[in-house]
C-alpha positions in Angstrom: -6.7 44.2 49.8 -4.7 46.6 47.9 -0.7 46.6 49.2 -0.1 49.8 50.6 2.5 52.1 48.9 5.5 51.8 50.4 6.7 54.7 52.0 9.9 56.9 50.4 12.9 56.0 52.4 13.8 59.3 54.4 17.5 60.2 55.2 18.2 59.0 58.6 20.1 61.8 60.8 23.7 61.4 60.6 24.8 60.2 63.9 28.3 62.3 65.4 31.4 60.0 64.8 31.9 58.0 67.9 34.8 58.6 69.8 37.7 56.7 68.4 38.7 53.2 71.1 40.8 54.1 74.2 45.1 52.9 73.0 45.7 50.0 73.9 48.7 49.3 76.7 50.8 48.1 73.8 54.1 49.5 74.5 56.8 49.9 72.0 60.4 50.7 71.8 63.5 51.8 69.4 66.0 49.5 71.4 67.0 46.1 70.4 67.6 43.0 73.5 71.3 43.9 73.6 70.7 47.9 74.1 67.6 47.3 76.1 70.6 44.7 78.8 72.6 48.2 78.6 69.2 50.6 80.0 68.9 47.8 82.5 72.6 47.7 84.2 71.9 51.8 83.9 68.3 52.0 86.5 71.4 51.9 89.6 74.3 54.2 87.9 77.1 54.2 89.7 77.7 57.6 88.3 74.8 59.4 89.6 75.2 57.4 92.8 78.4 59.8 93.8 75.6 62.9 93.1 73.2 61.6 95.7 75.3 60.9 98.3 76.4 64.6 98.1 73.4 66.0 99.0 73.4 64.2 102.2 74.3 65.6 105.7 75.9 62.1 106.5 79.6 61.2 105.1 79.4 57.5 103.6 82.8 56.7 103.4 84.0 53.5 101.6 83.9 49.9 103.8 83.0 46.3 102.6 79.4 47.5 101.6 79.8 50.5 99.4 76.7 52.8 99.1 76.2 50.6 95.7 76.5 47.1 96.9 74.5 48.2 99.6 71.6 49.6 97.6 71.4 46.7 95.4 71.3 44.0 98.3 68.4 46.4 99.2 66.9 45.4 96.2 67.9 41.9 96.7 66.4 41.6 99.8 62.9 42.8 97.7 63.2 40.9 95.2 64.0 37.7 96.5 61.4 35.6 98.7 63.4 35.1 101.6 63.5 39.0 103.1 66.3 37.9 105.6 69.4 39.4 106.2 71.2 36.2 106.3 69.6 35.6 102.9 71.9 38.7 101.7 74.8 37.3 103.8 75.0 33.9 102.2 74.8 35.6 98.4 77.7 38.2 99.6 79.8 35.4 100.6 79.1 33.2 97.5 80.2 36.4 95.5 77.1 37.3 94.6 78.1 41.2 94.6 81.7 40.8 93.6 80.6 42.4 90.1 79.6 46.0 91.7 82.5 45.8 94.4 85.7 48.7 93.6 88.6 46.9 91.6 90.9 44.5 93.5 88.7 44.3 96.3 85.9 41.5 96.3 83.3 41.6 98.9 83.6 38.0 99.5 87.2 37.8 100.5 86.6 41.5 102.5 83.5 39.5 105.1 85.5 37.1 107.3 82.1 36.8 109.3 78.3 34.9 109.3 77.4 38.0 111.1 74.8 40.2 109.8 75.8 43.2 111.4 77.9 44.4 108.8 74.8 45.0 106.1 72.8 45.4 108.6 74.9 49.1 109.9 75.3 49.8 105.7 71.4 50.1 105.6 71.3 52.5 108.1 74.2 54.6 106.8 73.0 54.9 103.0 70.7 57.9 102.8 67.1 58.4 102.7 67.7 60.4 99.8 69.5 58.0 98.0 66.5 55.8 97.7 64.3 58.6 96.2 66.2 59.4 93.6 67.5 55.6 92.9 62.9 55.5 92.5 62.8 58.4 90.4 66.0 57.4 88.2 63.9 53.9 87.6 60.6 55.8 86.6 62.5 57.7 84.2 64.5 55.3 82.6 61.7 53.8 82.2 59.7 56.0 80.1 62.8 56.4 77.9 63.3 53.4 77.2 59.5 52.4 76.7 57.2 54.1 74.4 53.9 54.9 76.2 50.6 55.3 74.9 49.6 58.7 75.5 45.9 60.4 76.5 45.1 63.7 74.1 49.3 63.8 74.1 49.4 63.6 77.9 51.3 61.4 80.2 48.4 59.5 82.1 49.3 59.1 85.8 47.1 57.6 88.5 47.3 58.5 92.1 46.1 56.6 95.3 46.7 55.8 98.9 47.1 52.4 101.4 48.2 51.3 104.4 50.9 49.6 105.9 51.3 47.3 109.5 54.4 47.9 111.1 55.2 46.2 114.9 56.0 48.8 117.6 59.6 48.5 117.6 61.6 51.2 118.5 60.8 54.6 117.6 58.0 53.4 115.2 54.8 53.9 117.9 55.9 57.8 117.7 55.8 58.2 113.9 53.5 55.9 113.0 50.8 55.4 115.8 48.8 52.2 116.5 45.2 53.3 114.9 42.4 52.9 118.0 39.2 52.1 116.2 36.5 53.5 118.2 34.8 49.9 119.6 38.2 49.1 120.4 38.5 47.3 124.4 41.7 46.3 124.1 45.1 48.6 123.3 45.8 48.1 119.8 49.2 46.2 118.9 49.9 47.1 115.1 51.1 50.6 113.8 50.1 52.2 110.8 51.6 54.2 107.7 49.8 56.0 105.1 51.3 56.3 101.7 50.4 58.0 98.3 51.7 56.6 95.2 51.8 57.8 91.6 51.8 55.1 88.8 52.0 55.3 85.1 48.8 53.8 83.7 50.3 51.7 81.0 53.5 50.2 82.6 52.5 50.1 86.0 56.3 51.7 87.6 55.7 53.8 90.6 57.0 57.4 89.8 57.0 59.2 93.7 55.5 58.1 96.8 55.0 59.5 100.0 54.6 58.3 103.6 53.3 59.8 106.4 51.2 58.6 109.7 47.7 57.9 109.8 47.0 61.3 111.2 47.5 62.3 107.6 45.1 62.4 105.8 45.1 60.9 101.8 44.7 64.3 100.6 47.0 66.2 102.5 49.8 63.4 101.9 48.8 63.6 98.3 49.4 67.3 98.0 52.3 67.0 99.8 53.4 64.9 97.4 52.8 66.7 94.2 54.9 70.2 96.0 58.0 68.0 95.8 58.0 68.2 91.9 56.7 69.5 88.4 54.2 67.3 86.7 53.6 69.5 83.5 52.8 67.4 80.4 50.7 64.5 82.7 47.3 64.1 83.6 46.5 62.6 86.8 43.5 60.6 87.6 42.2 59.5 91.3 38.9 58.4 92.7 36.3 60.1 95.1 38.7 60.3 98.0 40.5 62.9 96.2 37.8 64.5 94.3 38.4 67.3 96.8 39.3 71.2 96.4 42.7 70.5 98.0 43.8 68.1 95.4 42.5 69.6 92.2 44.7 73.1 93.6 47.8 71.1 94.3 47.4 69.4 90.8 47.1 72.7 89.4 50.0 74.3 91.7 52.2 71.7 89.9 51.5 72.3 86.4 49.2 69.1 86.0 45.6 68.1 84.4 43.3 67.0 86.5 40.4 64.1 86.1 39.1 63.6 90.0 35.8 61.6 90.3 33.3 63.5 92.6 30.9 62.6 94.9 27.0 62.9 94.4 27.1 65.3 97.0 30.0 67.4 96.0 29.2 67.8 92.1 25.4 68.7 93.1 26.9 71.6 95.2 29.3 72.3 93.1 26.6 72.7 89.9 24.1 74.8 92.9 27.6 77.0 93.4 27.8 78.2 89.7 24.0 78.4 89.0 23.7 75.0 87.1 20.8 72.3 86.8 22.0 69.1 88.7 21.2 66.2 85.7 22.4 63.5 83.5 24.3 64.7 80.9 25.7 67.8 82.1 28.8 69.4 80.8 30.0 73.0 82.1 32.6 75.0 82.8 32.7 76.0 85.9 35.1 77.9 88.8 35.6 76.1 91.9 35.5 78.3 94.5 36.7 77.0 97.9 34.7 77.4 100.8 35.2 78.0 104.3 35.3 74.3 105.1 37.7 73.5 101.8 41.7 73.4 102.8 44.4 74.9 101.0 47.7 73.2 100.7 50.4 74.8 102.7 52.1 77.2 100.5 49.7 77.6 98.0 46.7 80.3 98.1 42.5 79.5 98.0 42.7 80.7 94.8 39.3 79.3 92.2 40.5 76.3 89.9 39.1 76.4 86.7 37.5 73.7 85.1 34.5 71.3 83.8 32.3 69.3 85.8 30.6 66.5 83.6 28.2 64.0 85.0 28.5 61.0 82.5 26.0 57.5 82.4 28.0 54.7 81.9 26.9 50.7 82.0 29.9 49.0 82.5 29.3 44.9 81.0 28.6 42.9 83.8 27.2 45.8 86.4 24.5 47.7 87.2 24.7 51.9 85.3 25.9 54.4 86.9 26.5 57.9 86.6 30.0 59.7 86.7 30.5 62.9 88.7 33.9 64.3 87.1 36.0 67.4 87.6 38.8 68.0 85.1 41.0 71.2 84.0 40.4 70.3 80.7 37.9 72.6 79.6 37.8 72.4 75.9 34.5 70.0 75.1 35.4 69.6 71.8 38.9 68.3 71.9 38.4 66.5 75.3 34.6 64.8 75.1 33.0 63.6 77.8 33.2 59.7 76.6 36.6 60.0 76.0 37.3 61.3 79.8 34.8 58.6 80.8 37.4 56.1 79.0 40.3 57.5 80.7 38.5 57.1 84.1 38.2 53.6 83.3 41.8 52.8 83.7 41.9 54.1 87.3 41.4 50.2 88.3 44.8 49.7 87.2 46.7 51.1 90.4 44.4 49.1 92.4 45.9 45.8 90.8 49.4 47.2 91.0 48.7 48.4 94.8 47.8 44.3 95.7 51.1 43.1 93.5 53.1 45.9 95.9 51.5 45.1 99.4 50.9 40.3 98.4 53.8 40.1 95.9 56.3 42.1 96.9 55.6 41.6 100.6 55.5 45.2 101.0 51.7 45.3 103.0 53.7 44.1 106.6 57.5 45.5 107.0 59.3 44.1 109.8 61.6 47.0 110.7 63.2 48.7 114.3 63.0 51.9 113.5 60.9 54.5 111.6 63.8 55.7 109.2 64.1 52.0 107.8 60.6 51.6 107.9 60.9 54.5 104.5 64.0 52.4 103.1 62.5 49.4 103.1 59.3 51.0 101.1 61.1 52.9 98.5 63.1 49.8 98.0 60.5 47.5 97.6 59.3 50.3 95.4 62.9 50.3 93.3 62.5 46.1 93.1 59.2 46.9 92.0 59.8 48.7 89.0 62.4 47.1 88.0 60.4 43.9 87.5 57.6 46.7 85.6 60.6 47.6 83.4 61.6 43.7 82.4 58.2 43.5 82.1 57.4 46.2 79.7 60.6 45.3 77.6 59.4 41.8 77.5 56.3 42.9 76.4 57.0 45.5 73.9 59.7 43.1 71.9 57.0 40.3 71.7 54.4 43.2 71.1 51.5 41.9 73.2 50.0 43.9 75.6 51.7 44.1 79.5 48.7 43.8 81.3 48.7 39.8 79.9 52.1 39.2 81.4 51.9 37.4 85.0 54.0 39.6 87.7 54.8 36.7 89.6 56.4 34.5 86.9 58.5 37.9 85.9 59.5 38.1 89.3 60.7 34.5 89.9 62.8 34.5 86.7 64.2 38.4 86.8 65.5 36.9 90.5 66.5 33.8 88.5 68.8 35.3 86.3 70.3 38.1 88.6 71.5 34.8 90.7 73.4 33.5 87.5 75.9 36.3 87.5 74.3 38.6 84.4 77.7 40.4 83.8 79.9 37.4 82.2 79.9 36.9 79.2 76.6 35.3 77.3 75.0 37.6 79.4 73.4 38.7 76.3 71.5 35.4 75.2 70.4 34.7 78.5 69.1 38.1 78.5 67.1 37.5 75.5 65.9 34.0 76.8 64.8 35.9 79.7 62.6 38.5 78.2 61.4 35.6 76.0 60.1 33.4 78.3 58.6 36.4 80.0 56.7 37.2 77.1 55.2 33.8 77.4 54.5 33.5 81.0 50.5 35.2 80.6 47.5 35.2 82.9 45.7 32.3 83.0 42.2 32.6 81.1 39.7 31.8 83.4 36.8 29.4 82.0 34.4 30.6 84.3 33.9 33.8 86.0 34.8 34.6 89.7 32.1 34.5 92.2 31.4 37.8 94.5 33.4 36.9 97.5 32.5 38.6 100.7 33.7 41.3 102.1 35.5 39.5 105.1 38.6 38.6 106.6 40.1 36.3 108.9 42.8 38.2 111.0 44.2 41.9 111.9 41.6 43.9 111.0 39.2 44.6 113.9 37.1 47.2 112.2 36.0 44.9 109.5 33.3 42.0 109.9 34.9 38.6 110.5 34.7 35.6 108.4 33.3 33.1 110.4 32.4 29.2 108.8 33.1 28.0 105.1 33.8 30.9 102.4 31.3 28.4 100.2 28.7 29.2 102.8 29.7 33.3 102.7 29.6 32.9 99.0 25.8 31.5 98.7 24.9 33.8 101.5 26.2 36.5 99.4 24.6 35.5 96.1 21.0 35.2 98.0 21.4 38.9 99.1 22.5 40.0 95.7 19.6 38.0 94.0 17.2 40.0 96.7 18.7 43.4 95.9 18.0 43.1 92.0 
């Protein structure tokens, strides 16, 4: 048979560029080591130190434990794996503070005691406010010391909630109540605390926190949070929980761009509201309008928030698609696509790794404090220690140039503590610095040869609302795949 002719090659439609690859968390800086040893002895100035006291009610006047030794044993106490107060004792007395103590007067030759009185009073005097701005003084020194990959030339910041267990000491039960779960026969023991946190997406350092009791809700904590300040130049991402009107008109009462995953629910009403077909694929500007059953932050009127509402498929490697309900106040289509914004999304996980380093590592996820008032110091503390190991980590990673989310926390934490114990400020301080961030730099996650198995959802202890875990985990696991194999 005769060949057929072959057929002329038509033009194929020219596909629309794809969207260029997320940045990468490679963070970069214009400091060498021995400037970078400088920023680091400048995250607790003493200078600014004199500022915040000021603005407290409370006169801190000068004893063994100055407002700055007592701060940093604050930090100690964090950092370090013993939490004691003898802990901090025992490195007062072996001079461990005589560095920051006021010339001619050593804190070792000042305590003629074991006692643990002394610190213990100190932490009570130093103000709350102290503590804030020590946390926001860290976050900022941060970013200007660190180069961070920016979104569409915006500061990505990701915002979510936990809880904490506190024992019902002292005036604790009245601030933070015991939650009573609804099945619940017996009086409940443990008290709760709510708190909001805002991270940066690439280095991890908490910028503001809040804390309130469980009656709070996450939303209205959140917005209480973003009233304290101006967050003009960043865009904040959170997950369903916050996809509410509340939120996206406290992000846009200070200054920021929003990116809230919705709800099924929510987006189809809000596409029903503003006359839209509910599908795959949709991109539209819309107005939210608040209804009679949305709140307003206090202070703040039930004004419309403008913005696009974008339901994006994704198939994430690994799991099953899905569709993305967003709201974001970036309305332009064509400078902010939809894939992009999808992208961005994506990096939402990261605050749920750095909430378990927080609440496991840091020992921050039980605080065994008397009264409610410590309760907040001992959290913005741990939250000070916290970023403090972020920063060694980000300057670690941005000398050796390798990406921060390969470092290990837990290695960083054992040598930062490490070297703070061999007296940093004598002289070779300066090598040892550079050995430190070194070895850092080397200390990576380990590569797992096999993937993890689905573990179930089950604990052993404290939580009474949550299905127990009851035999071998092996046995939950193979239980767990069965059910998985049936569902797909």
């Amino acid at each position: 048979m005769p060949k057929k002719p072959a057929l002329p090659n038509r033009p194929a439609a020219q596909a629309p560029p794809p969207d260029p690859p997320p940045p990468a968390p490679l963070l970069r800086t214009r400091f060498s080591a021995a400037q970078l040893l400088r920023c680091f002895h400048q995250l607790l100035p003493l200078s600014l130190l004199a500022g915040w006291l000021a603005l407290s009610e409370k006169t801190f006047y000068e004893r063994a434990f100055t407002p700055l030794i007592t701060l940093w044993y604050l930090v100690f106490q964090r950092l370090s794996p013993n939490h004691t107060l003898a802990q901090v004792q025992e490195d007062a007395l072996a001079g461990g503070a005589d560095r920051l103590s006021p010339r001619g007067k050593r804190l070792s030759r000042q305590l003629a005691s074991e006692a643990t009185s002394s610190f213990s009073d100190a932490r009570q005097r130093l103000p709350l406010e102290v503590c804030r701005r020590a946390l926001e003084h860290s976050a900022a020194q941060t970013h200007k010391s660190l180069q961070v990959p920016l979104w569409f030339g915006l500061k990505l910041g990701l915002v979510d909630g936990s809880t904490l267990r506190l024992r019902p000491y002292g005036d604790i039960p009245e601030h933070f109540p015991p939650h009573r779960p609804g099945n619940c026969k017996k009086p409940p023991y443990w008290c709760l605390a709510r708190v909001v946190a805002v991270l940066c997406w690439a280095t991890g350092v908490v910028w503001d926190s809040a804390m309130a009791s469980p009656k709070t809700s996450e939303q209205a904590l959140s917005a209480q949070l973003l009233s304290q300040r101006s967050w003009q130049g960043w865009l904040l991402a959170a997950d369903r929980n916050f996809g509410v009107y509340s939120v996206a008109r406290a992000l846009v009462g200070a200054h920021a761009q929003a990116l809230l995953r919705l709800t099924q629910v929510r987006a189809r009403k809000l596409a029903c509201s503003a006359g839209l077909k509910f599908k795959a694929g949709l991109d539209a500007a819309i107005q939210w309008v608040p209804t009679r059953h949305d709140q307003c932050p206090e202070g703040l009127t039930p004004t419309p928030v403008a913005g696009r509402l974008l339901a994006i498929g994704v198939a994430p490697a690994g799991f099953r698609p899905l569709t993305l309900y967003l709201f974001t106040t970036l309305r332009n289509p064509l400078l902010y696509s939809a894939a992009r914004l999808a992208q961005i999304y994506g990096q939402r996980w990261n605050i749920e790794l750095c909430f378990r380093y927080i609440k496991s590592q840091m020992d921050l996820g039980f605080l065994e404090c008397h009264s409610a008032q410590m309760v907040r110091k001992e959290w913005l503390a741990g939250l000070i220690t916290y970023n403090l190991i972020r920063w060694t980590m980000g300057a670690a990673a941005a000398l050796a140039k390798v990406p921060v989310n390969l470092l290990s926390f837990g290695h960083a934490r054992q040598l930062l503590l490490g070297w703070c114990w061999r007296h940093p400020c004598r002289r070779g301080a300066g090598s040892s610095w550079k050995r430190l961030l070194t070895r850092i730099a080397r200390a990576r996650q380990p590569r797992r040869a096999k993937p993890r198995p689905a573990e179930p959802r089950a604990i052993r202890h404290f939580a009474k609302d949550v299905a127990k875990l009851e035999g071998s985990r092996a046995a939950a696991r193979e239980k767990l795949a069965k059910l998985n194999a049936k569902s797909e």
